[in-house]
C-alpha positions as a printed Julia matrix, in Angstrom:
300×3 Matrix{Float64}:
 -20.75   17.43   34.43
 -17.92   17.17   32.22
 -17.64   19.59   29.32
 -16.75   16.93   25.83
 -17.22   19.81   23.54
 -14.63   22.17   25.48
 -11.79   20.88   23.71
 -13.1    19.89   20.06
 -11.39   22.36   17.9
  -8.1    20.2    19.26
  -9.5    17.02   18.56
 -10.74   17.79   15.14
  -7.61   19.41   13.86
  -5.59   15.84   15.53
  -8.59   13.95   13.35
  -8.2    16.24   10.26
  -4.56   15.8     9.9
  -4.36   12.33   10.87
  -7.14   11.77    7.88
  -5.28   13.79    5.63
  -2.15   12.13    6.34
  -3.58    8.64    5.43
  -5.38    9.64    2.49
  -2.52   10.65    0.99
  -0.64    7.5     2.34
  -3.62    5.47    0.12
  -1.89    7.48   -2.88
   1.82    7.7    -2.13
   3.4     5.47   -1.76
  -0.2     3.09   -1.54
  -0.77   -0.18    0.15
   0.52   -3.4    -0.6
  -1.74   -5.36   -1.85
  -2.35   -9.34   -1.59
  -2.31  -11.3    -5.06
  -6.5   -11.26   -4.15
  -6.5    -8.15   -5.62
  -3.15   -7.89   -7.97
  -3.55  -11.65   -9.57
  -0.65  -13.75   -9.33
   0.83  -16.3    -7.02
   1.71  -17.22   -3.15
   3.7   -20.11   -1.14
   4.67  -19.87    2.11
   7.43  -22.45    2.31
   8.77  -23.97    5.49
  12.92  -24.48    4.95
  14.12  -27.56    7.11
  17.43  -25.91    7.03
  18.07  -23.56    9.64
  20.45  -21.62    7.92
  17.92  -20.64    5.3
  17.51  -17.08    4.69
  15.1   -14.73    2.87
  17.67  -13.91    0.63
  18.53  -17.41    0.06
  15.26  -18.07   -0.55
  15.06  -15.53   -3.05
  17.93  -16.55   -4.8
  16.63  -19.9    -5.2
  13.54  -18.94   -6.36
  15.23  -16.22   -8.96
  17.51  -19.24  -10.2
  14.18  -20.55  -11.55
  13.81  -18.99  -15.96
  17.03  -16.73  -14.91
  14.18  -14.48  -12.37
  11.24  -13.87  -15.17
   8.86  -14.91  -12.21
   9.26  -11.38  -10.54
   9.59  -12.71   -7.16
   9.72  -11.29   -3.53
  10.21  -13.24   -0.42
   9.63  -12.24    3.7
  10.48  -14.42    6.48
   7.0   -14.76    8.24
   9.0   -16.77   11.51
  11.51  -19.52   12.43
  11.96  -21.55    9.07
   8.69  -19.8     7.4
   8.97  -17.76    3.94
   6.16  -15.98    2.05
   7.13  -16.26   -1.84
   4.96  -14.02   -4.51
   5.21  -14.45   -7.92
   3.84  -13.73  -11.32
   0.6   -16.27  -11.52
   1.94  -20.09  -12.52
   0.27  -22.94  -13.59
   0.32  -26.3   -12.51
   2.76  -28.11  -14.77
   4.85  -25.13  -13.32
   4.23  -25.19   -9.86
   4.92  -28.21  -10.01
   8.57  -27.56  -11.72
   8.79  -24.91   -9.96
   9.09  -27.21   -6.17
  11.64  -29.32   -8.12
  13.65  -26.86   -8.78
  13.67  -25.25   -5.23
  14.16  -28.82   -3.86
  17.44  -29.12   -5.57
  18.38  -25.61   -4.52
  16.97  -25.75   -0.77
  17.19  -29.14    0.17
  14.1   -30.2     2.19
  11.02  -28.04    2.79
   7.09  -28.49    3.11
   5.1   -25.71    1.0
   2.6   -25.0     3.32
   0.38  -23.19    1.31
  -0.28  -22.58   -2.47
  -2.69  -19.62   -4.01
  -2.84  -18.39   -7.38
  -5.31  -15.99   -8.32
  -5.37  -14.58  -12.55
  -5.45  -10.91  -13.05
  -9.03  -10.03  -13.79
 -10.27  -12.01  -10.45
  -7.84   -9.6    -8.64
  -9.1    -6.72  -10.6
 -13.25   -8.14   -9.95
 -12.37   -8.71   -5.84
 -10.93   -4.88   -5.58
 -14.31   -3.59   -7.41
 -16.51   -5.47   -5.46
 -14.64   -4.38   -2.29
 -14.72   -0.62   -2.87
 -18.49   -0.75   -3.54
 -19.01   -3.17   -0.67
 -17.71    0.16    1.4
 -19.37    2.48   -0.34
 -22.96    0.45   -0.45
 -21.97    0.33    3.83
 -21.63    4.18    3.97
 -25.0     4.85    1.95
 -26.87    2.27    3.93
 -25.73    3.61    7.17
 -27.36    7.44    5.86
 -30.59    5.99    5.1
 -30.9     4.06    7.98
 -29.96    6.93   10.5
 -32.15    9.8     8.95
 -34.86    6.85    9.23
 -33.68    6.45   12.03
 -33.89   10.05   13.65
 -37.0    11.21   11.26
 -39.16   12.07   14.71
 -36.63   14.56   15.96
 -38.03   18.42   16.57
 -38.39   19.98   12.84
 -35.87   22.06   13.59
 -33.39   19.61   13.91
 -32.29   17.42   10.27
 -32.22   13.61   10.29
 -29.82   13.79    7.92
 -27.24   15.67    9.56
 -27.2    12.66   12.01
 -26.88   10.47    9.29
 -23.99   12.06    7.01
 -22.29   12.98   10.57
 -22.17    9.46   11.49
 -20.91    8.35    8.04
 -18.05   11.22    8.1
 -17.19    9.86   11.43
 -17.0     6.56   10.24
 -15.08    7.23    7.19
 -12.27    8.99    9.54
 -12.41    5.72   11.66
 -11.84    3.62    8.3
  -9.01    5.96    6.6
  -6.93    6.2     9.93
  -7.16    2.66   10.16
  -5.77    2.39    6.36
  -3.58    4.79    7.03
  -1.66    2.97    9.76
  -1.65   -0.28    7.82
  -0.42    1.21    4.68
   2.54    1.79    7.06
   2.71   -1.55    8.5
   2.47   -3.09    5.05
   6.38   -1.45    4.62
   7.59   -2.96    7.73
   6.14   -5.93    8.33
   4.6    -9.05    5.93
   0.95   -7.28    5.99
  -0.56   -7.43    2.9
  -4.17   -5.76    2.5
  -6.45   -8.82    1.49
 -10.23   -9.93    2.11
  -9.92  -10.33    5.1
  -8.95   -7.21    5.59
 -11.44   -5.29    3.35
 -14.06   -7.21    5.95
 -12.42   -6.02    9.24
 -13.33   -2.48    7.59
 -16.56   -3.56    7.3
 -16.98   -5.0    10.85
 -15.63   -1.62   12.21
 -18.16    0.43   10.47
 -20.72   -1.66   11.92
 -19.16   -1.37   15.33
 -18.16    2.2    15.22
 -21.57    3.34   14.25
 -22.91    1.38   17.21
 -21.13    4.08   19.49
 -21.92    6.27   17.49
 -25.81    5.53   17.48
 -25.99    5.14   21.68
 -25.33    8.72   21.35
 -27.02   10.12   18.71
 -30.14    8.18   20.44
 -29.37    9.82   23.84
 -29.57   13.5    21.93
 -32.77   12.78   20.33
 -34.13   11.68   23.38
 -33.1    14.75   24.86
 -34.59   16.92   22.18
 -37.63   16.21   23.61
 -37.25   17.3    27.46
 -34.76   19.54   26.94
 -35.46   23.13   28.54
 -36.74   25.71   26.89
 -33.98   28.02   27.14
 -31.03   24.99   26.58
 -29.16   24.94   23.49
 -28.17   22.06   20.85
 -24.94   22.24   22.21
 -26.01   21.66   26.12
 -28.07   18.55   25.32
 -25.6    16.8    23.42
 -23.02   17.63   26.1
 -25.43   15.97   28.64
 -26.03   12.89   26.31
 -22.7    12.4    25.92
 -21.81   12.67   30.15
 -24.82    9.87   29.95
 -23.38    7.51   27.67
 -19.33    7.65   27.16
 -18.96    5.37   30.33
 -21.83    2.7    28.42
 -19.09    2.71   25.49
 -15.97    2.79   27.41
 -17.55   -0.59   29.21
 -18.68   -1.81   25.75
 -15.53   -1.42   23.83
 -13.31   -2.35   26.61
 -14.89   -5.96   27.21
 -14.65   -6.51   23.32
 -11.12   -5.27   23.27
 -10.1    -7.89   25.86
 -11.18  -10.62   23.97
  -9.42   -9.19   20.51
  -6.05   -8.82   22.65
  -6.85  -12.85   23.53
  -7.34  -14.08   20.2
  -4.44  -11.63   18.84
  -1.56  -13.17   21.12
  -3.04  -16.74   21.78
  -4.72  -17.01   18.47
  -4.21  -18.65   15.25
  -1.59  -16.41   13.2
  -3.84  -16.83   10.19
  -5.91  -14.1    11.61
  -3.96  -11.67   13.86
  -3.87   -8.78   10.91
  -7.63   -9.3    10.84
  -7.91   -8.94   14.84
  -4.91   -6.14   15.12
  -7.64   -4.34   12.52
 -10.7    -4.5    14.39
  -8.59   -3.78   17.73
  -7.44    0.02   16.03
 -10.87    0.52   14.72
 -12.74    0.05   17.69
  -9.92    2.09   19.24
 -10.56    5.06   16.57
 -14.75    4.33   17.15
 -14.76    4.82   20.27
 -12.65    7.77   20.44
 -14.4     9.4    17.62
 -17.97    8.55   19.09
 -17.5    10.83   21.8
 -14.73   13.56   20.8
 -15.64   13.92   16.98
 -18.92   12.81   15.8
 -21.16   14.77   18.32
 -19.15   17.99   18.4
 -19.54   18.04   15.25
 -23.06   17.88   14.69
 -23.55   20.37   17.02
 -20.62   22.68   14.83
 -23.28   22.03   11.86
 -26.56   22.97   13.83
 -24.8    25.93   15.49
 -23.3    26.79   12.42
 -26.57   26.62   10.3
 -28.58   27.89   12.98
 -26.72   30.97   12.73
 -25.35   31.34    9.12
């Protein structure tokens, strides 16, 4: 039988510092964020010319009221710009094409989104509550959940272990995003906010197979076996369950992220590093550390 809780101490201080290292990447220097949540306005043009350039682009744009439009442009791919702007309105979208006409000669806008300031500021609200309402839920429900265990043993412990566990899923996967947000044309959106979402419901799905497995153990274990033994044997009975589990579904995200519709690779490239992160910190994190807090507590 293979010993998971042998090596913890290494995998908590690689979860600790990568968790550390993306909170402070939330801070400094922070995520880019979509005009969902900052307010203001995006085109993604498509330049018949194939000498057309980001810079180019940006020129022609900052041509436009001498540059008062703040704007930044990335080439997305071959002939395809993402323009963002201070928020327009109509009569000046509308100038706004007929100036870049004269400027870049043919081009199709493919898409046009303005969003004002406080609907930015409502959508980032809503979306840090919508996480936080998640975490919460996820406690109750567990030490629900688990309320039949031995006396001996919390329900809540399984709960707020789960939820830590989840949270380090969530802020790794922010963290390396942040990153990608400097490097690439990834902007943190909806769509984003709800692959965080989808991985806390996935992740705690891992986590759950073997939180069940322990509590089922609880009840046959040996007299003389500890915490620590029956979660190590829970664990030997389940990791292979959600290997199989995660691997199928990661299959399918690798399909849809390289013969998908670009519109939702970020969202897919999210859910494929959280379920990554889950199912890594399902078996090396979350259940060595609830036996650290029983063994800790049990002798403190």
């Amino acid at each position: 039988m293979t010993d998971f809780l042998k090596p913890a101490k290494y995998f908590f201080i690689l979860s600790a510092t990568l968790t550390a290292i993306s909170i402070v990447l939330v801070f400094v220097p922070g995520p880019k964020l979509s005009i969902e949540f900052t307010g203001g306005t995006r085109m993604q043009l498509h330049v018949a010319s194939e000498s057309a350039t980001a810079d180019s682009v940006l020129s022609a744009v900052q041509s436009y009221h001498d540059g008062e439009l703040s704007p930044t442009v990335n080439k997305m791919q071959s002939g395809d710009f993402l323009v963002r702007l201070k928020g327009i309105d109509d009569a000046e979208h509308r100038a706004l094409l007929a100036h870049l006409a004269s400027k870049l000669g043919s081009f199709e806008e493919v898409q046009y989104t303005t969003i004002g300031p406080t609907v930015g500021e409502t959508l980032k609200i809503r979306a840090m509550y919508s996480l936080i309402v998640a975490s919460l839920g996820i406690i109750v429900y567990l030490a629900f959940a688990f309320r039949k265990i031995p006396r001996r043993y919390s329900p809540w412990k399984f709960g707020m272990v789960a939820v830590l566990t989840l949270l380090h899923d969530v802020m790794v996967t922010v963290g390396v995003f942040v990153i990608l947000s400097y490097y690439t044309n990834f902007e943190v959106d909806t769509l984003f906010v709800t692959a965080l979402l989808t991985i806390l419901g996935y992740s705690v799905n891992d986590t759950i197979i073997i939180f069940d497995r322990i509590r089922d153990n609880l009840f046959v274990q040996e007299r003389k076996e500890s915490f620590a033994v029956t979660s190590n044997k829970a664990v030997n009975q389940t990791w292979k369950r959600s290997c199989y589990t995660s691997g199928s579904t990661l299959i399918m995200l690798f399909s849809l992220f390289f013969l998908g519709s670009a519109s939702i690779q970020w969202f897919v490239l999210t859910l494929i590093v959280g379920i990554l992160l889950g199912t890594y910190s399902s078996i090396f994190v979350a259940t060595p550390l609830l036996v650290y807090w029983n063994k800790k507590e049990h002798h403190g």
